[in-house]
C-alpha positions as CSV (number, residue, x, y, z in Angstrom):
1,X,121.2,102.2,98.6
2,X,121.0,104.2,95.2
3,X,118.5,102.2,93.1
4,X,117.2,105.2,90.9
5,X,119.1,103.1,87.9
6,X,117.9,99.7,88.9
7,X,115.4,97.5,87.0
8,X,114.3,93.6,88.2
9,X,115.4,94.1,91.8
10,X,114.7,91.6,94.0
11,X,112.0,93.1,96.9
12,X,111.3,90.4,98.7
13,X,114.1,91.6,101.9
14,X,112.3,90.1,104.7
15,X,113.4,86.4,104.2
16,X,117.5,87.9,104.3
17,X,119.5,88.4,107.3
18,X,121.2,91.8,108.0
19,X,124.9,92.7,109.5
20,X,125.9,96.2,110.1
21,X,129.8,96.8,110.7
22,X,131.2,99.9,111.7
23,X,135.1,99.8,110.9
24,X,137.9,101.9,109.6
25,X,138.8,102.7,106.2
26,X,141.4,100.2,106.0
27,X,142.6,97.3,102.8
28,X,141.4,94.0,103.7
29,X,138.2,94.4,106.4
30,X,135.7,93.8,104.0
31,X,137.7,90.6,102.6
32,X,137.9,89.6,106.2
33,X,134.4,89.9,106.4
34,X,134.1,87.8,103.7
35,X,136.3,85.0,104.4
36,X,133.9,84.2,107.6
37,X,130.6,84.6,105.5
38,X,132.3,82.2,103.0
39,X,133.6,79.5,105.9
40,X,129.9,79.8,106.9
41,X,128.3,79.4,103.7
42,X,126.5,82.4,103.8
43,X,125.9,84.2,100.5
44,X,125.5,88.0,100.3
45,X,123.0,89.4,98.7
46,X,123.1,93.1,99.1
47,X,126.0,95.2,100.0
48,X,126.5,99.0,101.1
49,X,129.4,100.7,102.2
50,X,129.6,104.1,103.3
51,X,132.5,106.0,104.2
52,X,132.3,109.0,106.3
53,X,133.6,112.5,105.5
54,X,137.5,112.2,106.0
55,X,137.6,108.7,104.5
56,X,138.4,107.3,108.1
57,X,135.9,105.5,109.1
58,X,132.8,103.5,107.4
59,X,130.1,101.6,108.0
60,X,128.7,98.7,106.0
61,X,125.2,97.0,105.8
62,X,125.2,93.5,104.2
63,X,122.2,91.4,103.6
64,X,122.7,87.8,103.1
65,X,121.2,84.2,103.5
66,X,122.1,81.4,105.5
67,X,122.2,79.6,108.3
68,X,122.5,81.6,111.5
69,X,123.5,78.8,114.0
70,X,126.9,79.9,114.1
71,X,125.9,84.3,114.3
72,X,127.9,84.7,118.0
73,X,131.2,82.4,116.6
74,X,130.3,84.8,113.2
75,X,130.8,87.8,115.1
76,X,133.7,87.0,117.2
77,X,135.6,86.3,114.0
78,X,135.0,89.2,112.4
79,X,135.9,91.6,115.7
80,X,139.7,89.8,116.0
81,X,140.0,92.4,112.9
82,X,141.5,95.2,115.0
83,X,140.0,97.5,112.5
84,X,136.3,96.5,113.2
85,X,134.5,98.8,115.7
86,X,131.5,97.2,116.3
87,X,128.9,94.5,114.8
88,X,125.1,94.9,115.0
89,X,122.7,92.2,113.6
């Protein structure tokens, strides 16, 4: 992330959890996203996205905090978007 401009930021990154998601520049995957990280409570807290020469494809890091009980239903929800490639965590 670009934080050349950034004053105050929060350092402290080991206490959050991170999701990488490769997917396709298309409307509504990050809103997918979303909706599951809402249903599960879990808050982002820092968010990348970077989209690849040709503007076809992107991956996006999100950290964010909550509880990870429900990670594997988490990650199944988010792949029945047919324009998710793959999920790391």
């Amino acid at each position: 992330m670009d934080n050349a401009n950034c004053v105050n930021k929060e350092t402290d990154g080991d206490k959050l959890s991170k999701m990488t998601i490769r997917h396709f520049d298309r409307v509504g995957v990050l809103a997918h996203v979303f909706a599951v990280f809402a249903r599960l409570n879990w808050n982002v807290q820092e968010l990348e996205n970077i989209v690849f020469k040709g503007r076809e494809a992107c991956v996006v890091n999100i950290k964010f905090t909550g509880d990870l009980a429900h990670i594997e239903e988490a990650i199944a929800e988010i792949k029945k978007n047919e324009n998710v490639v793959d999920i790391a965590v």
